[in-house]
C-alpha positions in Angstrom: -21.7 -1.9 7.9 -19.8 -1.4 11.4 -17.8 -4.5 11.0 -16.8 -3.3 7.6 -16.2 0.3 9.3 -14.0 -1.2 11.8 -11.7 -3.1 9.3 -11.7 -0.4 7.0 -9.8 2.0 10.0 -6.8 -0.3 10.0 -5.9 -0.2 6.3 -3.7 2.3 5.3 -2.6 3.4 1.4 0.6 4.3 0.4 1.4 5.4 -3.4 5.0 5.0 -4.5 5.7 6.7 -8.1 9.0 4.4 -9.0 10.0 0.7 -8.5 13.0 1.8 -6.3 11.0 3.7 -3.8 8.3 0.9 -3.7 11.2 -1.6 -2.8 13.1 0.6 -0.1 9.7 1.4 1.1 8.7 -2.3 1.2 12.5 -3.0 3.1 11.9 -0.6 5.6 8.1 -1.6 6.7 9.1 -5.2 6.3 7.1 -6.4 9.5 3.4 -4.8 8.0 0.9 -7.0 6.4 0.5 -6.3 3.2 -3.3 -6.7 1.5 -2.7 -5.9 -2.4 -0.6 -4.1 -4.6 -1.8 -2.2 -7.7 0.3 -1.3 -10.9 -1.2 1.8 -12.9 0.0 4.0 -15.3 1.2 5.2 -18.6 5.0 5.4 -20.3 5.2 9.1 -19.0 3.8 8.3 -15.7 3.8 4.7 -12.9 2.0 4.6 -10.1 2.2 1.9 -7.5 -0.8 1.8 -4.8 0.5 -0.8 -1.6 -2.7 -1.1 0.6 -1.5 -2.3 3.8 -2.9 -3.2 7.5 -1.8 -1.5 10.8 -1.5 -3.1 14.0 -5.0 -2.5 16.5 
Protein backbone atom coordinates (compact mmCIF):
# COMPACT_ATOMS: atom_id res chain seq x y z
CA UNK A 1 0.00 0.00 0.00
CA UNK A 2 3.00 2.66 0.52
CA UNK A 3 4.29 2.16 -2.91
CA UNK A 4 0.88 2.70 -4.25
CA UNK A 5 0.66 5.86 -1.70
CA UNK A 6 3.76 7.20 -3.08
CA UNK A 7 2.66 7.08 -6.89
CA UNK A 8 -0.60 8.12 -6.07
CA UNK A 9 0.98 11.79 -4.60
CA UNK A 10 2.39 12.68 -8.04
CA UNK A 11 -0.83 12.36 -10.06
CA UNK A 12 -2.72 15.26 -10.47
CA UNK A 13 -6.56 15.75 -12.08
CA UNK A 14 -7.49 18.38 -14.10
CA UNK A 15 -11.28 18.65 -15.45
CA UNK A 16 -11.77 20.79 -18.59
CA UNK A 17 -15.68 21.41 -19.54
CA UNK A 18 -14.97 22.17 -23.53
CA UNK A 19 -12.69 20.81 -26.23
CA UNK A 20 -11.08 24.24 -26.69
CA UNK A 21 -9.99 24.60 -23.17
CA UNK A 22 -8.82 20.96 -23.04
CA UNK A 23 -6.51 21.78 -26.09
CA UNK A 24 -5.05 25.26 -24.90
CA UNK A 25 -4.72 23.53 -21.64
CA UNK A 26 -2.91 20.57 -23.22
CA UNK A 27 -0.57 23.42 -25.48
CA UNK A 28 0.40 25.09 -22.51
CA UNK A 29 1.42 21.97 -20.14
CA UNK A 30 2.95 20.39 -23.19
CA UNK A 31 6.15 19.01 -21.26
CA UNK A 32 3.72 16.91 -18.47
CA UNK A 33 3.15 13.21 -18.85
CA UNK A 34 0.01 12.53 -19.51
CA UNK A 35 -1.63 8.98 -17.92
CA UNK A 36 -5.37 8.83 -19.40
CA UNK A 37 -7.92 10.99 -20.55
CA UNK A 38 -11.68 10.47 -19.90
CA UNK A 39 -14.68 11.76 -22.05
CA UNK A 40 -18.11 12.01 -19.92
CA UNK A 41 -21.10 13.59 -20.34
CA UNK A 42 -24.49 14.33 -21.84
CA UNK A 43 -25.69 16.78 -24.90
CA UNK A 44 -26.31 19.66 -22.15
CA UNK A 45 -23.22 18.97 -20.38
CA UNK A 46 -19.02 17.42 -21.48
CA UNK A 47 -16.72 16.86 -19.22
CA UNK A 48 -13.11 16.01 -19.97
CA UNK A 49 -11.03 14.48 -16.86
CA UNK A 50 -6.82 14.66 -17.96
CA UNK A 51 -5.10 12.70 -15.18
CA UNK A 52 -1.60 13.64 -15.43
CA UNK A 53 1.98 13.11 -13.46
CA UNK A 54 4.13 15.78 -11.81
CA UNK A 55 7.71 15.88 -11.69
CA UNK A 56 9.28 14.25 -7.93
Amino acid sequence: MTEHAEIAGFLQVKICDSEAETNDWLQENGDLEIVEIKFAGSKTYKAIMIIYRLDA
